[in-house]
C-alpha positions in Angstrom: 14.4 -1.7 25.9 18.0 -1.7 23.8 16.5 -5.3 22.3 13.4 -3.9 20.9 15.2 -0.6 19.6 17.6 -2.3 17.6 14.8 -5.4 16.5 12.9 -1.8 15.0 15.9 -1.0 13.4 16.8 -3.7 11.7 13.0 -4.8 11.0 12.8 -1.2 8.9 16.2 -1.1 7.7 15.4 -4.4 6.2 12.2 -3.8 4.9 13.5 -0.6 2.8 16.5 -2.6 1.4 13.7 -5.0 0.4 11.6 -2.3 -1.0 14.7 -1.8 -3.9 14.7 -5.1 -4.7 11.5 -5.7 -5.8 11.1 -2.1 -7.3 8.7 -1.7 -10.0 7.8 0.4 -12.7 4.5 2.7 -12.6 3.1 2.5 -15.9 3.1 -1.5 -15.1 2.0 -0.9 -11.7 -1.5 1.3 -13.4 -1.5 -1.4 -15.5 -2.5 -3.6 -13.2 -4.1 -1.6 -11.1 -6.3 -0.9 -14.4 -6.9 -4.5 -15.3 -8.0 -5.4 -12.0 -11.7 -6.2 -11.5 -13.4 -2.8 -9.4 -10.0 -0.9 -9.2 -10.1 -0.2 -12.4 -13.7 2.0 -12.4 -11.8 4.3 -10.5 -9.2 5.6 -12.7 -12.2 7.0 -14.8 -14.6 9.3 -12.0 -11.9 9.9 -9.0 -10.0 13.2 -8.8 -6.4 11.5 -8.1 -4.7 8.9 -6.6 -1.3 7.6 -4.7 0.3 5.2 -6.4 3.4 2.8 -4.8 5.0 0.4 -7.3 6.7 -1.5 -4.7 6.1 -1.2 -0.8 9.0 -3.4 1.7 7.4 -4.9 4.3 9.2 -6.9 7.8 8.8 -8.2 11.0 9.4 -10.1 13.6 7.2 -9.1 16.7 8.1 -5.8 15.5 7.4 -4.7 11.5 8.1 -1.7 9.8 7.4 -0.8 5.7 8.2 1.6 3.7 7.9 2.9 -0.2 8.4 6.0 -2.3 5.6 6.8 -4.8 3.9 9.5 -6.8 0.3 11.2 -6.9 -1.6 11.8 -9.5 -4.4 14.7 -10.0 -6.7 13.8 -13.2 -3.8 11.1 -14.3 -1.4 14.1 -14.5 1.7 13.4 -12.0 1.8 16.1 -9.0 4.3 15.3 -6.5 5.9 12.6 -4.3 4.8 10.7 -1.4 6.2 8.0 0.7 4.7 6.1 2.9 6.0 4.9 6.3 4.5 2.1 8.8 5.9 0.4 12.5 3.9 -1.7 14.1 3.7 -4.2 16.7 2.0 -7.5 17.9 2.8 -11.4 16.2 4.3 -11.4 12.5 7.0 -13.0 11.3 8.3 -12.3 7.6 8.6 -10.3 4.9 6.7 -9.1 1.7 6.6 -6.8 -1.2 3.3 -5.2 -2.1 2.0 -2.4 -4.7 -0.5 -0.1 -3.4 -2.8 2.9 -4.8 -4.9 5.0 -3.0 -7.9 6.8 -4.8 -9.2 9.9 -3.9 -12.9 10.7 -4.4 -12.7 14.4 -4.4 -10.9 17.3 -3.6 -11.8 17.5 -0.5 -9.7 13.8 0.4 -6.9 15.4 -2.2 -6.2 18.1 -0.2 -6.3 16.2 3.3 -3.5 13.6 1.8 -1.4 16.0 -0.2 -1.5 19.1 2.9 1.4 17.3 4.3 2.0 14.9 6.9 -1.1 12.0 7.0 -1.8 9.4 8.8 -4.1 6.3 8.0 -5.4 4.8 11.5 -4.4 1.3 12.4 -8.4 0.5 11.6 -8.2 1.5 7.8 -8.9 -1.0 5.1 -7.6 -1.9 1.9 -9.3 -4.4 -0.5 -6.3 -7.3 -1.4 -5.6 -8.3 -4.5 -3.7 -11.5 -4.8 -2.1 -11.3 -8.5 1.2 -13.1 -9.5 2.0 -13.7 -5.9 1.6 -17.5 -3.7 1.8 -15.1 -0.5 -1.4 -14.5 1.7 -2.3 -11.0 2.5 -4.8 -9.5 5.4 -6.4 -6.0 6.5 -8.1 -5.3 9.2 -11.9 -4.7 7.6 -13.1 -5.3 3.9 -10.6 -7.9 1.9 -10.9 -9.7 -0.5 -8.9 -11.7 -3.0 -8.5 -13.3 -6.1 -5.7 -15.7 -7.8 -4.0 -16.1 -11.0 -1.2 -13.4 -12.8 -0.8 -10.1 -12.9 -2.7 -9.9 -15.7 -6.0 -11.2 -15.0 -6.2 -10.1 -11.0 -9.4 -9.4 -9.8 -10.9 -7.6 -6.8 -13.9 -6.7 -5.0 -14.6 -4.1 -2.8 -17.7 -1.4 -1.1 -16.2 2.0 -2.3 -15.0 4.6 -0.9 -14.4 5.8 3.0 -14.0 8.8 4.1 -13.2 9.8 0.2 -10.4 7.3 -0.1 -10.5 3.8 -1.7 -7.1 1.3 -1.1 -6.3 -1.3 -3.3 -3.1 -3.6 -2.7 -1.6 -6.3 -4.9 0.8 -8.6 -3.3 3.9 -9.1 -5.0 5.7 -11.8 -3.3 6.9 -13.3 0.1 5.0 -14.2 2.8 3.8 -12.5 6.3 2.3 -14.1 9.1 0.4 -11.2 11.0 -2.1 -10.2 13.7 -0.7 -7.1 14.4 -2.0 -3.2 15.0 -0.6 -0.7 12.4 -1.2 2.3 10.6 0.1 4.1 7.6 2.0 7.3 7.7 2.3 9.3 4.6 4.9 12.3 3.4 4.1 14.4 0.2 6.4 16.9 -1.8 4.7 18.9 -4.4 6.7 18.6 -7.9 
């Protein structure tokens, strides 16, 4: 039990340190997000989003992630939010990845920013594969496209629940078959 306490430890003290060195910047990180195929309708109709420049990800039988980001109501920034993630099952590797998760309405607003939420290991995010060679999966609706950062493109069905995910990969690689869900933290500014 000591074994797979410290393989944690190390898997998400690893992935954090990894989550610095890939850090990005979040006007580039809408920019792409804006310039990629169906994520970009949403900027225009939903009533916020989550955004995470750069998310660490590790693991070896055991995987952890982690990143800090902002959200957004009506594009204007409204407090902080990280994002937390253990899970278990066969990966090996490591990745860096951007994220951004739209809300619909206030409703799905007020459910992410009231505190403490959790996305269930069964939650799906469409992948976008932009200025990355790595390969990305999600349990659900995924899909992919190839090329830079500047010309990524995605597809997708919507919203679920009042929530649409969209992740780009940013490098490394992850082999994975794995259950896992997201945790999320928020701090009004």
């Amino acid at each position: 039990m000591n074994v797979i306490k410290y393989i944690c430890f190390s898997v998400m003290l690893f992935s954090f340190s990894i989550t610095s060195a890939w850090a990005g910047d979040y006007q580039d990180t809408v920019k792409i997000f804006k310039e990629a195929g169906e994520s970009s309708a949403y900027f225009g109709s939903c009533y916020g989003y989550a955004l995470f420049p750069t998310i660490g990800k590790a693991g070896f039988v055991v995987g952890g992630a982690g990143g800090e980001g902002r959200v957004y109501q009506y594009g204007k920034y409204v407090g902080d939010t990280s994002m937390f993630q253990l899970s278990i099952g066969f990966q090996l590797g490591v990745q860096g990845f951007s994220e951004i998760i739209f809300f619909e309405d206030k409703r799905a607003f007020d459910e992410f920013t009231g505190g403490n939420f959790e996305f269930s290991a069964d939650a799906s995010a469409v992948v976008i594969t932009a200025a990355a060679t790595a390969s990305a999966s999600t349990s659900g609706n995924a899909a992919g496209a190839s090329g830079g950062k500047n010309n990524a493109n995605t597809k997708g069905s919507g919203y679920y629940k009042g929530m649409a995910t969209f992740t780009v990969v940013k490098g490394g690689l992850m082999y994975e078959a794995v259950l896992a869900g997201q945790k999320f933290d928020y701090t009004a500014k």
